[in-house]
N, CA, C and O atoms as CSV, one atom per row, in Angstrom:
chain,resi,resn,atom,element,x,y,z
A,1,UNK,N,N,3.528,3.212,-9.723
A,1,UNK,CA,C,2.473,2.763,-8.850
A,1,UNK,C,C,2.988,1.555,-8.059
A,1,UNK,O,O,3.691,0.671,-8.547
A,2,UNK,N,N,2.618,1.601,-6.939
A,2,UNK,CA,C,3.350,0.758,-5.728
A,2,UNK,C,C,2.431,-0.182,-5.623
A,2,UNK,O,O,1.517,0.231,-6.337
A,3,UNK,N,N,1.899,-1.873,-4.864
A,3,UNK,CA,C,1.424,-2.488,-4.405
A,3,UNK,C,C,1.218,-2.946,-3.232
A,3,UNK,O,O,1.742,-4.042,-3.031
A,4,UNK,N,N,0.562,-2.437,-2.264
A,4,UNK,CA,C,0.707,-3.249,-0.712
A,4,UNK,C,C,-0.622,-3.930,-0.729
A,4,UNK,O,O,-1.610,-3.589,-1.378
A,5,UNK,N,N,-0.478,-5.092,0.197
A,5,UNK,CA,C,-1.689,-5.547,0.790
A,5,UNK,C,C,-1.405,-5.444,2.463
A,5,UNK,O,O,-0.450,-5.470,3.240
A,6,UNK,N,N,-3.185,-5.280,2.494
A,6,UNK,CA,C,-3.499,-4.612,3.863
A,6,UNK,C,C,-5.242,-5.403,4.054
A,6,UNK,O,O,-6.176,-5.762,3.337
A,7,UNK,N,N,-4.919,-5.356,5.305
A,7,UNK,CA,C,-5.765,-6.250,6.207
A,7,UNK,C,C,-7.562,-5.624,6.179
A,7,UNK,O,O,-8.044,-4.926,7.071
A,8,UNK,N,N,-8.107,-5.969,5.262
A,8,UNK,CA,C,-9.188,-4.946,5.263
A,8,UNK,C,C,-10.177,-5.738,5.652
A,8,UNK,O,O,-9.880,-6.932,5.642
A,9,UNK,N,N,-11.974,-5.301,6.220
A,9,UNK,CA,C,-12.447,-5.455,7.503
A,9,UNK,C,C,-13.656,-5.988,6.291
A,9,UNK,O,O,-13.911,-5.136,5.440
A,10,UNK,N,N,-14.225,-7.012,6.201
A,10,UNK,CA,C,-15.627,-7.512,5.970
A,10,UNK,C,C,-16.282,-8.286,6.887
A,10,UNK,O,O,-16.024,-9.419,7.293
A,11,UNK,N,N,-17.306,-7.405,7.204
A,11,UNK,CA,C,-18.244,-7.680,8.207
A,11,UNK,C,C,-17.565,-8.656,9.471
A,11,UNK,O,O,-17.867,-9.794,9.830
A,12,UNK,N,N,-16.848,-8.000,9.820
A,12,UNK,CA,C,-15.987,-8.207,11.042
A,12,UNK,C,C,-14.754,-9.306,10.474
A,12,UNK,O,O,-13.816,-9.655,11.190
A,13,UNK,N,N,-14.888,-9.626,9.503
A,13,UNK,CA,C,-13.448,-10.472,8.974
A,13,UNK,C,C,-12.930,-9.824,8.138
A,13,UNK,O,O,-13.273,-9.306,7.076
A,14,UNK,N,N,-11.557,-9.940,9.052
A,14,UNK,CA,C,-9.838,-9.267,8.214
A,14,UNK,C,C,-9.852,-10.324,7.228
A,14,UNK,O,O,-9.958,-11.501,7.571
A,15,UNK,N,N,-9.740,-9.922,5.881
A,15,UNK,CA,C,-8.956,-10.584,4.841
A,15,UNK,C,C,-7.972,-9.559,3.904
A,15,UNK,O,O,-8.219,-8.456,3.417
A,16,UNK,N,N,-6.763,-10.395,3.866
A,16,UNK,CA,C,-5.924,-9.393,3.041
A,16,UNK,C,C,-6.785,-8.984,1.395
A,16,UNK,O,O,-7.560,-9.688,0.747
A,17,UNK,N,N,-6.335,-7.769,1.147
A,17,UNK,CA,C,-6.931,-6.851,-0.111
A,17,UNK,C,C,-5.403,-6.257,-0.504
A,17,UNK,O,O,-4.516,-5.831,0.236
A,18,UNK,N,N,-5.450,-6.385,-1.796
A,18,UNK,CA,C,-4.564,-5.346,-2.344
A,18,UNK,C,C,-5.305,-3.572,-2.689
A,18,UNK,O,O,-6.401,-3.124,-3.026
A,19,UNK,N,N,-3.964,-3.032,-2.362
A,19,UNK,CA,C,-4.127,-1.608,-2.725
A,19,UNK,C,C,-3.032,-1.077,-3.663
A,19,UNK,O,O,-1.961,-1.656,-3.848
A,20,UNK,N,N,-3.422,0.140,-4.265
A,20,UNK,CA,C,-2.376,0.763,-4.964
A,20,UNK,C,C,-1.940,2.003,-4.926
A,20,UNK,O,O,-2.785,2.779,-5.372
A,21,UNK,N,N,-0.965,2.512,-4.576
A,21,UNK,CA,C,-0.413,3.607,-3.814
A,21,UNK,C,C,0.333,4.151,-5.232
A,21,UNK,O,O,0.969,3.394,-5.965
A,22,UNK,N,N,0.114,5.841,-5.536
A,22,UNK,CA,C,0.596,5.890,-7.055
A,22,UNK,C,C,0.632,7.956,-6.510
A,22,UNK,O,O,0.911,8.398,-5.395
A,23,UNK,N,N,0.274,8.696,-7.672
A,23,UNK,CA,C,0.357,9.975,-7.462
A,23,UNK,C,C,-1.444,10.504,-7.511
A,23,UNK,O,O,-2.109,10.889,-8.473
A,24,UNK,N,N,-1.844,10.317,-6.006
A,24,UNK,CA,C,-3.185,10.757,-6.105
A,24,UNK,C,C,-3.479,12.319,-5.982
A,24,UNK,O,O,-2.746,13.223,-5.580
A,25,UNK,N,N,-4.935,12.346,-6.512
A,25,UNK,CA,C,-5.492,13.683,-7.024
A,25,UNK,C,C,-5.085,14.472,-5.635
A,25,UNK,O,O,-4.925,13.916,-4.549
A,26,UNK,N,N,-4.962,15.774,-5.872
A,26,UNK,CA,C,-4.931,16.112,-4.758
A,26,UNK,C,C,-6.223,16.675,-3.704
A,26,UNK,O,O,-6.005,17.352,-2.700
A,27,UNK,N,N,-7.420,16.296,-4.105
A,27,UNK,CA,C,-8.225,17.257,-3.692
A,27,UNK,C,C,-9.180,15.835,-2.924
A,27,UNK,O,O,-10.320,16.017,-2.499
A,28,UNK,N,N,-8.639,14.775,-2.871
A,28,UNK,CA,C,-8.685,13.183,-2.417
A,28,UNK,C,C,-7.876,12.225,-1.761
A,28,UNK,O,O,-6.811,11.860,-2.258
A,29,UNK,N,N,-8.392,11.693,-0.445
A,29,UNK,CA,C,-7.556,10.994,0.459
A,29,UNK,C,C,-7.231,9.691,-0.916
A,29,UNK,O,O,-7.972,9.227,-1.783
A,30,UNK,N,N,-5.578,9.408,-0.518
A,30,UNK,CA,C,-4.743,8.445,-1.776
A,30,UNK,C,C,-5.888,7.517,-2.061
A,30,UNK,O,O,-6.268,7.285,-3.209
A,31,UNK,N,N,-6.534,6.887,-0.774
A,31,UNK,CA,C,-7.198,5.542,-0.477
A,31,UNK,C,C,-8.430,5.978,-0.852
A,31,UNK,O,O,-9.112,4.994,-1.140
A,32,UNK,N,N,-9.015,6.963,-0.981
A,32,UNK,CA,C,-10.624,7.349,-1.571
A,32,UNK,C,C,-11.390,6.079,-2.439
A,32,UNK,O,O,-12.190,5.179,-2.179
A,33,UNK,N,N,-10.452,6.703,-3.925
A,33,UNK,CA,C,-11.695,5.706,-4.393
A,33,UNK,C,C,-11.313,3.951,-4.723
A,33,UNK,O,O,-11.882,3.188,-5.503
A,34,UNK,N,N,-10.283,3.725,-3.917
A,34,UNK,CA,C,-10.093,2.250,-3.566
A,34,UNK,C,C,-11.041,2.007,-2.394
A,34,UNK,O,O,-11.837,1.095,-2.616
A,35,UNK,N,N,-11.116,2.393,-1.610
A,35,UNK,CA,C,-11.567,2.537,-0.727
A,35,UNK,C,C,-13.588,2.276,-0.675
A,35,UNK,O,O,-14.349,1.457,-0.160
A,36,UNK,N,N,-13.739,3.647,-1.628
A,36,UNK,CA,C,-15.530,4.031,-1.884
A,36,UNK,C,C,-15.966,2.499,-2.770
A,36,UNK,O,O,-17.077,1.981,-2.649
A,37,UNK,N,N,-14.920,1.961,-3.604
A,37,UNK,CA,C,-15.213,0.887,-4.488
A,37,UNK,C,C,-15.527,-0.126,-3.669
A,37,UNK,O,O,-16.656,-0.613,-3.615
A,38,UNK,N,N,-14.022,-0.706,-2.615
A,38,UNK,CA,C,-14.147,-1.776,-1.547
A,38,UNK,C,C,-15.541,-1.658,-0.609
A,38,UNK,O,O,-15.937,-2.759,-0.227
A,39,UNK,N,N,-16.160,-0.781,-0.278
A,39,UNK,CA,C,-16.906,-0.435,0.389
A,39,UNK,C,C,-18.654,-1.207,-0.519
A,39,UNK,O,O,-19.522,-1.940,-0.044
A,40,UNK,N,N,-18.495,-0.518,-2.069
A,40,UNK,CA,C,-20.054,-0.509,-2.672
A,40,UNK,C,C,-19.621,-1.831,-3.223
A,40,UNK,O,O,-20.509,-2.618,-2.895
A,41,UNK,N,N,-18.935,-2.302,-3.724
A,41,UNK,CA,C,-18.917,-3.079,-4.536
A,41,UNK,C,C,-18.945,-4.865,-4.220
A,41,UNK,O,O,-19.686,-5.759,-4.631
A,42,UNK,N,N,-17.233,-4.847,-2.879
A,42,UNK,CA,C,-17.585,-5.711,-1.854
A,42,UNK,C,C,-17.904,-6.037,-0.371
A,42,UNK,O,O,-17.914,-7.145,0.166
A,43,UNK,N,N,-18.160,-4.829,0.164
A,43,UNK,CA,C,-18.978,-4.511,1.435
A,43,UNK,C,C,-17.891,-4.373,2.260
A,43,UNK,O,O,-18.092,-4.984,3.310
A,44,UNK,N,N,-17.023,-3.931,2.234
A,44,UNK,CA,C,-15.598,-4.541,2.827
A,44,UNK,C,C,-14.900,-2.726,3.161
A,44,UNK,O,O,-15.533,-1.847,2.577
A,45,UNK,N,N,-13.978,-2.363,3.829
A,45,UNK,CA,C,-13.560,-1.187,4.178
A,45,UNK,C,C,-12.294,-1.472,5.062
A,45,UNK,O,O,-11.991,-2.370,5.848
A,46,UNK,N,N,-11.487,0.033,4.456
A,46,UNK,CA,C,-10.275,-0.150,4.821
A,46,UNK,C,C,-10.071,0.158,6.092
A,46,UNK,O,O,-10.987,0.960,6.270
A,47,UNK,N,N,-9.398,0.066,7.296
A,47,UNK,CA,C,-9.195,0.252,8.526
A,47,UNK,C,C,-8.886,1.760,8.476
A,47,UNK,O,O,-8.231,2.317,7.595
A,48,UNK,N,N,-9.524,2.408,9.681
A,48,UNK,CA,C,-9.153,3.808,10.032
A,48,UNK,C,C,-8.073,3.894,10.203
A,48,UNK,O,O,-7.565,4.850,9.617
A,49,UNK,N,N,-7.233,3.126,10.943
A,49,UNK,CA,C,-5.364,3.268,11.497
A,49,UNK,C,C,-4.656,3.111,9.862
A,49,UNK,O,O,-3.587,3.648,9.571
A,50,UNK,N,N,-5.372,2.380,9.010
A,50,UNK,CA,C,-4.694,2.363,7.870
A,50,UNK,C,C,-5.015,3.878,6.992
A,50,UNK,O,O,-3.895,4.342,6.782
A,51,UNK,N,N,-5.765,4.557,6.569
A,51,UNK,CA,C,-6.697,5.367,6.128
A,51,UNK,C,C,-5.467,6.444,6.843
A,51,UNK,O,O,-4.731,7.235,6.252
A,52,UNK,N,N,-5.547,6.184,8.133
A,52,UNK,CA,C,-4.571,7.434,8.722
A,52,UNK,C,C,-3.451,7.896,8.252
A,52,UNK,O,O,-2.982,8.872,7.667
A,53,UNK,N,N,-3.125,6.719,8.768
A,53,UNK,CA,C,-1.400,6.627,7.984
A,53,UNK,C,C,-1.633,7.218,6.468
A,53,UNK,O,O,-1.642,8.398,6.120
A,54,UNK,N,N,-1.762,6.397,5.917
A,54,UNK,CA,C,-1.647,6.772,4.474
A,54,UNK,C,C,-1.784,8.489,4.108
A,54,UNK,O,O,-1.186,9.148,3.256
A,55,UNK,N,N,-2.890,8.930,5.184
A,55,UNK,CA,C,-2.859,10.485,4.832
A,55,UNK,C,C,-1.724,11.302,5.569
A,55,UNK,O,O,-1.193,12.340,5.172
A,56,UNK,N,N,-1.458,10.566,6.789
A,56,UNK,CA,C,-0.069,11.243,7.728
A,56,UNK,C,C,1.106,11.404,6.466
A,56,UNK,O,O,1.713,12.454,6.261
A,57,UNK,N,N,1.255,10.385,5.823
A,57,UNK,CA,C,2.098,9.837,4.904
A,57,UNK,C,C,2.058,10.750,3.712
A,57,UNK,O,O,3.088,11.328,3.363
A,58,UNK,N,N,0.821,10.925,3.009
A,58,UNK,CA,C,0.648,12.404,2.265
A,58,UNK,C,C,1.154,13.526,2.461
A,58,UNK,O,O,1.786,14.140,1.602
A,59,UNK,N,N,0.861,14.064,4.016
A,59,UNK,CA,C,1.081,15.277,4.324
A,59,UNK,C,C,2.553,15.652,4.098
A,59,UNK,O,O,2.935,16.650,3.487
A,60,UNK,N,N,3.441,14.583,4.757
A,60,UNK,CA,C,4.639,14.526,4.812
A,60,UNK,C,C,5.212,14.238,3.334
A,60,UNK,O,O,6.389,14.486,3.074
A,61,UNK,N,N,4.678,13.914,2.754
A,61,UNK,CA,C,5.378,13.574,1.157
A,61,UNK,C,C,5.098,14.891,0.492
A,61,UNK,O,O,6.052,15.373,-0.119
A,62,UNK,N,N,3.879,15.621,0.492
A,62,UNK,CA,C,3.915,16.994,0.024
A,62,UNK,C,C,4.503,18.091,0.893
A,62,UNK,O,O,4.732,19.143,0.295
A,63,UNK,N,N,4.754,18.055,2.020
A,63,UNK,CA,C,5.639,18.906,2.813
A,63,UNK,C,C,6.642,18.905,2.047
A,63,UNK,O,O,6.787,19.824,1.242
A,64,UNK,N,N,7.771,17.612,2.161
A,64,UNK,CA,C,9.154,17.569,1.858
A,64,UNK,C,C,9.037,17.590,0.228
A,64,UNK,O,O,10.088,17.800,-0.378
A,65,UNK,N,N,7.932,17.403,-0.474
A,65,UNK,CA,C,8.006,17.513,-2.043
A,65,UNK,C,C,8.947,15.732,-2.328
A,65,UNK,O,O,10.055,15.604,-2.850
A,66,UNK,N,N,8.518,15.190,-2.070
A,66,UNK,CA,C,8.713,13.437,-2.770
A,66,UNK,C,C,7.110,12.873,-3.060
A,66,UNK,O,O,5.983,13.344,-2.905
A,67,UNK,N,N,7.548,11.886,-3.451
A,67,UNK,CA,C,6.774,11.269,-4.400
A,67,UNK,C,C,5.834,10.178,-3.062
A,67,UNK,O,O,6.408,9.266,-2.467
A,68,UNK,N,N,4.937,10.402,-2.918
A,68,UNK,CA,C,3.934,9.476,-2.119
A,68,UNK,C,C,4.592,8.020,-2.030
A,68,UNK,O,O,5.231,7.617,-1.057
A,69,UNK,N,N,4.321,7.248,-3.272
A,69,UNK,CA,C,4.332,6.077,-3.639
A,69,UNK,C,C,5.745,5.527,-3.109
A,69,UNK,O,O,5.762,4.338,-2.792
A,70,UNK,N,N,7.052,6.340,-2.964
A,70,UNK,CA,C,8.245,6.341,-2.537
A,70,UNK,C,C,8.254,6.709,-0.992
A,70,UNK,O,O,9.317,6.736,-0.372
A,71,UNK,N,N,7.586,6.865,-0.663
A,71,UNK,CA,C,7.643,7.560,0.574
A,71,UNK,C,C,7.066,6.188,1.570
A,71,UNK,O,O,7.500,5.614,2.568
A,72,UNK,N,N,5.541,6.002,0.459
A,72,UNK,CA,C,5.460,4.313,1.716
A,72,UNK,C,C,6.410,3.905,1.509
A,72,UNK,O,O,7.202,3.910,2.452
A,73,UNK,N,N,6.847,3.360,0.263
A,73,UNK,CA,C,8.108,2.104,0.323
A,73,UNK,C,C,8.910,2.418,1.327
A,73,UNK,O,O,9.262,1.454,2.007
A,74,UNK,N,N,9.339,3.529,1.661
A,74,UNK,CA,C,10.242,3.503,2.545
A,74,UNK,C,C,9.810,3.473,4.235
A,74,UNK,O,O,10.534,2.994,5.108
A,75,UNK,N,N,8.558,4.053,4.453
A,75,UNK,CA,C,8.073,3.790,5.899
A,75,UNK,C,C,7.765,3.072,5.753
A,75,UNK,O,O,8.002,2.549,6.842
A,76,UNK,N,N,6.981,1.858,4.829
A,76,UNK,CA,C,5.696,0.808,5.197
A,76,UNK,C,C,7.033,-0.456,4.869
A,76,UNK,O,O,6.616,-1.525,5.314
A,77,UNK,N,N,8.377,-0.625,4.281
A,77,UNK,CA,C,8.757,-1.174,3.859
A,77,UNK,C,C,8.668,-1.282,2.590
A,77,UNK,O,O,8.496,-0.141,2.160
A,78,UNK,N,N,8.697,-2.265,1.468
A,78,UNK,CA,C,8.992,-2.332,0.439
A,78,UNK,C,C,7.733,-3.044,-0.171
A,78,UNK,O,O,7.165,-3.916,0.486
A,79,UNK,N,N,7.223,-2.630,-1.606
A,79,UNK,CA,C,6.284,-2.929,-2.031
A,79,UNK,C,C,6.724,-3.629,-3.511
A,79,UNK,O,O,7.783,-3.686,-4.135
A,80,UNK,N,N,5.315,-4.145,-3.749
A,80,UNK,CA,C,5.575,-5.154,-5.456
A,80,UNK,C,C,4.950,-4.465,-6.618
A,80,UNK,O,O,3.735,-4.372,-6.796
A,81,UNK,N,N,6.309,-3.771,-7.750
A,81,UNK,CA,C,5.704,-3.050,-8.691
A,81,UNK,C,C,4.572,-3.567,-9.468
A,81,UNK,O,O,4.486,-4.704,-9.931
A,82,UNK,N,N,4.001,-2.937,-9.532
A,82,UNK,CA,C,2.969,-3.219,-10.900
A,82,UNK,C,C,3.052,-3.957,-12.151
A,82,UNK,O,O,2.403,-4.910,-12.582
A,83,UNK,N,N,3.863,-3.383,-12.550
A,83,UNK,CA,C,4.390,-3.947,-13.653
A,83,UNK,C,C,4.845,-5.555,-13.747
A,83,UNK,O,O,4.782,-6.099,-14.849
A,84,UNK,N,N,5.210,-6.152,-12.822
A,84,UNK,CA,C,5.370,-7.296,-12.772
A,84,UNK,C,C,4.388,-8.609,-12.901
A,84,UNK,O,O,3.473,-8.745,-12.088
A,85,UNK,N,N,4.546,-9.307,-13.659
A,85,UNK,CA,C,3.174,-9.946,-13.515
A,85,UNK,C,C,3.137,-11.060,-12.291
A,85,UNK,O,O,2.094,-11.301,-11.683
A,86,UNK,N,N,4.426,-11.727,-11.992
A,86,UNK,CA,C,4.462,-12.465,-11.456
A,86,UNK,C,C,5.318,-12.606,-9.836
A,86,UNK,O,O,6.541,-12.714,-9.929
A,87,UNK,N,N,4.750,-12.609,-8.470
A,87,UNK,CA,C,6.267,-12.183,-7.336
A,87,UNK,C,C,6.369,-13.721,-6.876
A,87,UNK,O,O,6.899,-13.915,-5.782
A,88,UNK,N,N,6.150,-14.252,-7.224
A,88,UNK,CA,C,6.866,-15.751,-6.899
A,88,UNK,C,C,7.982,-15.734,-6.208
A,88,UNK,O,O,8.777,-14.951,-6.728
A,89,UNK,N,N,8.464,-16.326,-5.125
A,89,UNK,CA,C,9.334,-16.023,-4.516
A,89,UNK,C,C,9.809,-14.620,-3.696
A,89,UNK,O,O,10.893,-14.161,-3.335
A,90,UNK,N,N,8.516,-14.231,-3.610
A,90,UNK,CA,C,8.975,-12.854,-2.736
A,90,UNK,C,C,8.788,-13.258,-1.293
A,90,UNK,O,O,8.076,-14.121,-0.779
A,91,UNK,N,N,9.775,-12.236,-0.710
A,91,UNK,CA,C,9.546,-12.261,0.893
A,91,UNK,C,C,8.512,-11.171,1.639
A,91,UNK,O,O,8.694,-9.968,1.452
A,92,UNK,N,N,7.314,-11.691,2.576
A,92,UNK,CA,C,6.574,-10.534,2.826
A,92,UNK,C,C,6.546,-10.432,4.145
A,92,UNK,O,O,7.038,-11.224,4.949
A,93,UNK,N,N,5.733,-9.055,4.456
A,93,UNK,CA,C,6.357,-8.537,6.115
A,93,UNK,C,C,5.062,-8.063,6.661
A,93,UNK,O,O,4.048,-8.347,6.024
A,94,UNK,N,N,4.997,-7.606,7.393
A,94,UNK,CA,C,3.748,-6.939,8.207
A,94,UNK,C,C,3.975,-5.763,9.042
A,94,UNK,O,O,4.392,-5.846,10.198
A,95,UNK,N,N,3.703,-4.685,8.459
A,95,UNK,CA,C,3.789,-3.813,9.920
A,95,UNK,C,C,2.961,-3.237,10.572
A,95,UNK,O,O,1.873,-3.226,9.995
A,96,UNK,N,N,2.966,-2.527,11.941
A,96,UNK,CA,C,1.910,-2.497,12.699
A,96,UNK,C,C,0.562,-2.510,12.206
A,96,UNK,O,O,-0.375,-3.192,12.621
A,97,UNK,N,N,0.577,-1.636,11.230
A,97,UNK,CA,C,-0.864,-1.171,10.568
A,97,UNK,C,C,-1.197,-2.536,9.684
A,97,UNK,O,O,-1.592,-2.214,8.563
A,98,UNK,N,N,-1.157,-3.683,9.841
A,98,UNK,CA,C,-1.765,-4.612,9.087
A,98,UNK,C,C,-1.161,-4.841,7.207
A,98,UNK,O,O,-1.407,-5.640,6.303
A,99,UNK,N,N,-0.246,-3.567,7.392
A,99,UNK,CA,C,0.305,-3.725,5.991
A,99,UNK,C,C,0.813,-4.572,5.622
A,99,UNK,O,O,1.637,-4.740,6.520
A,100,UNK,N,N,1.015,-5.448,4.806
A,100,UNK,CA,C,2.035,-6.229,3.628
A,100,UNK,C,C,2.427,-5.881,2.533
A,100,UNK,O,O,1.701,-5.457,1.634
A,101,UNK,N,N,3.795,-6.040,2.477
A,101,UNK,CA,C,4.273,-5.733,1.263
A,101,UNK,C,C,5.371,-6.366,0.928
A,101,UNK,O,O,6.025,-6.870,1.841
A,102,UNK,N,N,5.845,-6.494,-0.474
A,102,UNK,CA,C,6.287,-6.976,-1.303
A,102,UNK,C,C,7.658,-6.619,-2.210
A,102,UNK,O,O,7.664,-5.600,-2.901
A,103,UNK,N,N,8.636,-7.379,-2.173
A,103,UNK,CA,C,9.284,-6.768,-3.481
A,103,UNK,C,C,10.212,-7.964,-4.105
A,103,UNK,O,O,10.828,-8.639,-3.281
A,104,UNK,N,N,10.346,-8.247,-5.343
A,104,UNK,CA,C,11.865,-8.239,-6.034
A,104,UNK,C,C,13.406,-7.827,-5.932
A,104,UNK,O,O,14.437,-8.473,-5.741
A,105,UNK,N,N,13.115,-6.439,-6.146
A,105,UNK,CA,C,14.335,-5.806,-6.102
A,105,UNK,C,C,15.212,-6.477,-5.431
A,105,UNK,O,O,16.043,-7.227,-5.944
A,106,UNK,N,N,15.067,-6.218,-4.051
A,106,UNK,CA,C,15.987,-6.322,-3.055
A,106,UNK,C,C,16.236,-7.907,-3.296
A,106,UNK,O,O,17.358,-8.047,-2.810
A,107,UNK,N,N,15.942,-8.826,-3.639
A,107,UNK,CA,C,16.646,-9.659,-3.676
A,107,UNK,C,C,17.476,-10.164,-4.827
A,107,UNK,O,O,18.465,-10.895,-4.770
A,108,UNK,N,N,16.812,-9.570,-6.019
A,108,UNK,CA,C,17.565,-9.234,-7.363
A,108,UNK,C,C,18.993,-8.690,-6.970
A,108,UNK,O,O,19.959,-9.419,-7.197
A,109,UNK,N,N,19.212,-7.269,-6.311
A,109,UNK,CA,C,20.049,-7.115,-5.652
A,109,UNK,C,C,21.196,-7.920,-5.026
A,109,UNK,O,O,22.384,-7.962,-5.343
A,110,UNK,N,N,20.543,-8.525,-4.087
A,110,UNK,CA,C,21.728,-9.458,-3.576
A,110,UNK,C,C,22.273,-10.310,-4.603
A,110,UNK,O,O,23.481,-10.190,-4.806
A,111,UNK,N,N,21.333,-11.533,-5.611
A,111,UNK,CA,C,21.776,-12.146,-6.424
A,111,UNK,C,C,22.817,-11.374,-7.441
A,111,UNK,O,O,23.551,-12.085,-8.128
A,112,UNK,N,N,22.891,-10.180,-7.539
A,112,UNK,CA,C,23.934,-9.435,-8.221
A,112,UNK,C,C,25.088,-8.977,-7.857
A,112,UNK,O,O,25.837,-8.649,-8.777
A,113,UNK,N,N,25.631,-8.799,-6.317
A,113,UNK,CA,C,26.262,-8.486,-5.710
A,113,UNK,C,C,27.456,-9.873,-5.054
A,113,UNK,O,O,28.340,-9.594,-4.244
């Protein structure tokens, strides 16, 4: 399960929200019930251009048979595993769609190299 944050809309104010991008049901947009929750719970909703993508992004991950969650990392850029409790020191980015994301790795990486 992947981590991005993305620019989501309450009552006309963008504030960043985390999301979680993982192996969704198939019979449900990825963002559904992040989405139906953000909506009842804190009045708040994810952007249509975001909503899009993410399903453009589906289609194409079950076309070619890869893994969703791998598939943003690689168009949306790089995201912050789950598993981690802490990204202190991470570097973050933005792309068109209001996305942010996150990682370790890649700089774990360099420090090893």
């Amino acid at each position: 399960m992947k981590k991005f944050t993305i620019n989501c809309d309450f009552g006309g104010q963008l504030s960043p929200f985390s999301i979680y991008i993982g192996q969704p049901e198939a019979a449900h947009h990825p963002l559904h019930f992040q989405a139906d929750w953000l909506s009842k719970q804190r009045g708040g909703s994810v952007p249509a251009d975001v909503m899009d993508a993410i399903s453009k992004l589906q289609e194409l991950a079950n076309k070619n048979n890869v893994s969703l969650e791998e598939l943003c990392v690689y168009a949306l850029g790089t995201a912050t595993d789950d598993k981690s409790p802490s990204q202190e020191g991470d570097t973050n980015s933005n792309n068109d769609n209001g996305v942010s994301n996150t990682n370790n790795s890649d700089q774990e990486e360099s420090k090893n190299n």
